[in-house]
Structures are given as C-alpha cells and as structure tokens.
C-alpha distance (Angstrom), angle and dihedral (degrees) to the residues before:
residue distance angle dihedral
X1 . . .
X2 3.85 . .
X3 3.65 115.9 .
X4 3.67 131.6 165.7
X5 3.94 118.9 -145.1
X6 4.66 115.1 -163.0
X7 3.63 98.2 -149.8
X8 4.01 86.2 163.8
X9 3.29 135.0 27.4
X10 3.96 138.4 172.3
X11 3.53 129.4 125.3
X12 3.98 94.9 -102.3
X13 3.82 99.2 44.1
X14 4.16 123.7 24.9
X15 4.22 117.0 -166.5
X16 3.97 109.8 -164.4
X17 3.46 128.9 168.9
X18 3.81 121.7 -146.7
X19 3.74 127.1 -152.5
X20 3.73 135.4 176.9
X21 3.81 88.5 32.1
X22 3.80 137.6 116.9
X23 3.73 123.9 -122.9
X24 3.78 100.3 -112.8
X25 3.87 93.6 48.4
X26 4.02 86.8 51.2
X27 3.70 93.5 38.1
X28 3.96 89.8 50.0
X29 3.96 88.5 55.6
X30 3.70 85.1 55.6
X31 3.81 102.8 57.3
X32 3.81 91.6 38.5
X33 3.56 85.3 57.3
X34 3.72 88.0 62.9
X35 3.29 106.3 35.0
X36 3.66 117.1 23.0
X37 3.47 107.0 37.4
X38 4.45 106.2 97.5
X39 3.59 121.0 -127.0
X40 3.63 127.1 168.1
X41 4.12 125.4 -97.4
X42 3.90 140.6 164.6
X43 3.87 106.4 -97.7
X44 3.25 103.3 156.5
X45 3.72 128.0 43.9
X46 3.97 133.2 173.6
X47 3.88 112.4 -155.0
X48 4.14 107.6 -146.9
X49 3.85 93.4 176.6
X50 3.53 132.6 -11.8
X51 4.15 121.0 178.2
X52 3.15 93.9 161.8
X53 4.54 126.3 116.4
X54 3.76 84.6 -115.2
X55 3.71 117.7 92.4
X56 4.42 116.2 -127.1
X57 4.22 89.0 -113.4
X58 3.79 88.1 59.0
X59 3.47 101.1 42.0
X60 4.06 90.4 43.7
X61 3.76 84.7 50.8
X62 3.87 95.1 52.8
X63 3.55 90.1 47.3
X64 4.18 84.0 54.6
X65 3.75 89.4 61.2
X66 3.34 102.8 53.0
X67 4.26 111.1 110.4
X68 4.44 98.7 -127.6
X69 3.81 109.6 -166.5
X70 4.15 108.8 -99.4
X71 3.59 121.8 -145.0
X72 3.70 103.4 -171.1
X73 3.61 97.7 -168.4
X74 3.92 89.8 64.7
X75 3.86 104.6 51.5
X76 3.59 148.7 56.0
X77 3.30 125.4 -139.2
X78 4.16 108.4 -122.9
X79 3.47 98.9 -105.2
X80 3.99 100.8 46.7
X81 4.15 95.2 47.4
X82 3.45 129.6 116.1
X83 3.80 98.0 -133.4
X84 3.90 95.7 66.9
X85 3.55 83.7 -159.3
X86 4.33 112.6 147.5
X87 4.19 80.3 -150.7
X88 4.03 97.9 56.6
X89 3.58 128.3 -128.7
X90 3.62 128.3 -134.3
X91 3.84 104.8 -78.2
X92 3.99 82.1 48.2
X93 3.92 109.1 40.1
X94 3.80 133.3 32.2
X95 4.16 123.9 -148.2
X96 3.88 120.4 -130.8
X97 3.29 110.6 177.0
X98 4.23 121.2 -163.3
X99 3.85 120.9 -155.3
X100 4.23 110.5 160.5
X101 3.45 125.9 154.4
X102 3.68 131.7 177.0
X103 3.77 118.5 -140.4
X104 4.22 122.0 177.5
X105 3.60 96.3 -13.1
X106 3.80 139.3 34.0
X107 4.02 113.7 -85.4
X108 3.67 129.3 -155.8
X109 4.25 106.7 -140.4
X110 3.83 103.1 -157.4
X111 3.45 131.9 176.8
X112 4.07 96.6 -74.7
X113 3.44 88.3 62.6
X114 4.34 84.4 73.3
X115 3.81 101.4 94.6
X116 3.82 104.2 -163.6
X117 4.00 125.9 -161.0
X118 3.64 88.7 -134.4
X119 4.11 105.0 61.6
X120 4.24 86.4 -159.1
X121 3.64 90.6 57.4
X122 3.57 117.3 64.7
X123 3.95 135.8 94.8
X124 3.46 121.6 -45.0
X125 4.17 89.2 -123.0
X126 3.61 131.6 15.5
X127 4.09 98.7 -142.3
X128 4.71 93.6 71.2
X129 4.07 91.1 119.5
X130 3.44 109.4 -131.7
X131 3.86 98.8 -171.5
X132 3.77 142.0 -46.9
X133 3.79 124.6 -100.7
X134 4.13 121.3 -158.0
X135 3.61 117.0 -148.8
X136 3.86 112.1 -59.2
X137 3.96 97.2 12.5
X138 3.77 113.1 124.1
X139 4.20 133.9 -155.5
X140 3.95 109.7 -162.1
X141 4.17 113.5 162.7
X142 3.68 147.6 128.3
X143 3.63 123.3 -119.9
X144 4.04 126.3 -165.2
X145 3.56 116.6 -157.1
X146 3.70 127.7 -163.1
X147 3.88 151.5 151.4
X148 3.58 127.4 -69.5
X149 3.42 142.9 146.1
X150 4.20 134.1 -103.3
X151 3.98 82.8 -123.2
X152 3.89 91.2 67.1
X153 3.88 97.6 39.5
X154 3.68 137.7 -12.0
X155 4.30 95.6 -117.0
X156 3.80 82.2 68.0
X157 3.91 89.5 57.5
X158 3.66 105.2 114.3
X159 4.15 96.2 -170.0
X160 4.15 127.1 69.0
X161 3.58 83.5 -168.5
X162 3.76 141.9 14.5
X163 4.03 116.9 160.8
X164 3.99 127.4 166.2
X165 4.03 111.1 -151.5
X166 3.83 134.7 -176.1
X167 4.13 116.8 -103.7
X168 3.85 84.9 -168.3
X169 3.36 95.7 -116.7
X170 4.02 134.2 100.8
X171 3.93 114.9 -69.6
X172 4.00 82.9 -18.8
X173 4.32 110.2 139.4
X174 3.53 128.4 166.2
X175 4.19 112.7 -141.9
X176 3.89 114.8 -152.6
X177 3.84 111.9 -168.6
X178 3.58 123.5 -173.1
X179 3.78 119.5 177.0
X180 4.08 130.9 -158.2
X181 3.60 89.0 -127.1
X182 3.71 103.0 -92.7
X183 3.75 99.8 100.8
X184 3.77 124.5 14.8
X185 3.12 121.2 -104.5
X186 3.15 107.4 -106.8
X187 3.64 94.8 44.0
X188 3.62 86.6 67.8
X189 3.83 94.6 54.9
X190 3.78 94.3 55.4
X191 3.65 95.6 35.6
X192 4.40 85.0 58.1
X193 4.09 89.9 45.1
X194 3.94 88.2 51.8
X195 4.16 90.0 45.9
X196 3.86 78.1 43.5
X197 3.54 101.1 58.4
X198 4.01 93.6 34.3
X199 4.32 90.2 53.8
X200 4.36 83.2 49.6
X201 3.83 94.7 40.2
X202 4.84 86.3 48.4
X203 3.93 86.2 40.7
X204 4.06 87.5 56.3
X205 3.71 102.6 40.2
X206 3.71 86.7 57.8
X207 3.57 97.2 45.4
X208 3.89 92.3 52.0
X209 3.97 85.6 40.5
X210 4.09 91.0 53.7
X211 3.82 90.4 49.5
C-alpha cells in the first residue's frame, strides 16, 4: 500500500517519506521536480541605456538568474497559450522594467530596484546585486519574464535541492525538496506527481491506441 509520511515541512524545504513505492516511480518524482516543473524567469531583455563597466550580455544574464515568485495559476507557459504570439501577452509574459542611476557616489542596483507590472511576480528578495554603478553611469532596460522549464535551462529550475535516499527498508525512500523560493516546496512535489501521473496516463493511451 502507498503511503506518504511529512517528516518536514516549511515552505522553503519539504522532507517526505514514501512507502509502498518502487524506486523508478520515486526517482521519476525527483527529476521532474527539477526539471519539469515551470517557474517564471527573465528571458528576454531590451537594454535602453547602459553606462555602466558591465557589458548588456552580462547584465541580461544576471537578470536571468534571479529566482521571480511563480504563481502557476496565472500563466501559461509559451507554448500552451492562446495568443500564439512569439512576443507574449499578459497571461503569458510579465514586464520588469530597470531604471538606476548613480548620482555623487557609487550605487549598488539590486534586485528591488526591478519594478514589475504584476506586484505577485517579482524576485524572491530585493538585496541579489545586479551590478555596480560609479557616479554618472546609468542602467535603463526592459526585461520580459516568463515560464519555462529546468529541462530547457537551469534559471527555470525551481529546486536548490532535490535528493532520493534509502530508509533501508523495502520500497521505503525518503524525498528532500528544497526550492529557490519561487514555488513552495511542497507545491513543487505535487505539481511533479500530477505531471507524473499525466506522462503515465499519455504513455498508456498510446499504447492501447497502437494495439
């Protein structure tokens, strides 16, 4: 009988433990967990002005890596939205938009200096340093945010952490979950059973189709 045990649980880090259940199944929920479960991240990012020593690829890839808060219930991910659109719309892509300058004194822009149109989407803290202006060097751009998934690039990798050990006992696993702050923890562990269970429930109908 399959049973699932919470031996931790807070919303940055989830501890389960799993009985009744073969290692691939459990394993599976692992690597979904890291790969296929959507969060949102910058992937597209217009520079207006940038003064500053570091060049618009690194500063568009910093921006990449920052962890945004994901409501999944909001968004689309590109390829499943209505709007078919290879520029987004609304319930596909999210605006951030960057304006820092530095006056009399160098400035450190961080992440809080983002302002997003959607107040629910936007990074996860406000101190990730982005770069460093000196006096009279300017950042101006556009950033577009959307879903994706850890399989297509690590920013869209909504775990820090997520390890499968032994109990010692028969079909016995323990599931450690950490996330990157985007989606709680345990939102990511039901989120990859429910991708689990829809993969199984595609592989089947084609199998009984085929025969």
């Amino acid at each position: 009988m399959v049973s699932i045990d919470v031996i931790e649980s807070q919303p940055s880090r989830v501890r389960l433990r799993l009985k009744g259940v073969e290692r691939a199944y459990a394993n599976a929920i692992r690597r979904i967990a890291i790969s296929q479960v959507p969060t949102m991240a910058i992937d597209d990012v217009v520079i207006l002005e940038n003064s500053s020593v570091m060049f618009d690829e690194l500063v568009a890839h910093r921006l990449g890596l920052i962890p945004l808060r994901t409501d999944l219930s909001r968004y689309n991910l590109p390829e499943d939205c209505d709007c078919k659109s290879a520029l987004g719309c609304p319930k596909c892509r999210v605006l951030l938009v960057l304006d820092a300058e530095a006056s009399d004194k160098v400035r450190a822009v961080n992440s809080g200096d983002l302002v997003s149109e959607d107040p629910e989407t936007k990074p996860i803290s406000d101190l990730i340093p982005i770069v460093k202006l000196a006096p009279g060097q300017k950042v101006k751009l556009e950033a577009y945010a959307r879903l994706g998934k850890g399989s297509e690039h690590a920013k869209w990798q909504p775990t820090a952490a997520s390890v499968l050990t032994e109990t010692g006992k028969p079909d016995e696993y323990e599931l450690y979950i950490e996330s990157v702050g985007s989606i709680p923890a345990s939102e990511i562990f039901v989120r990859s059973i429910e991708k689990l269970q829809k993969s199984l429930d595609e592989f089947s109908s084609k199998v009984v189709s085929a025969e």
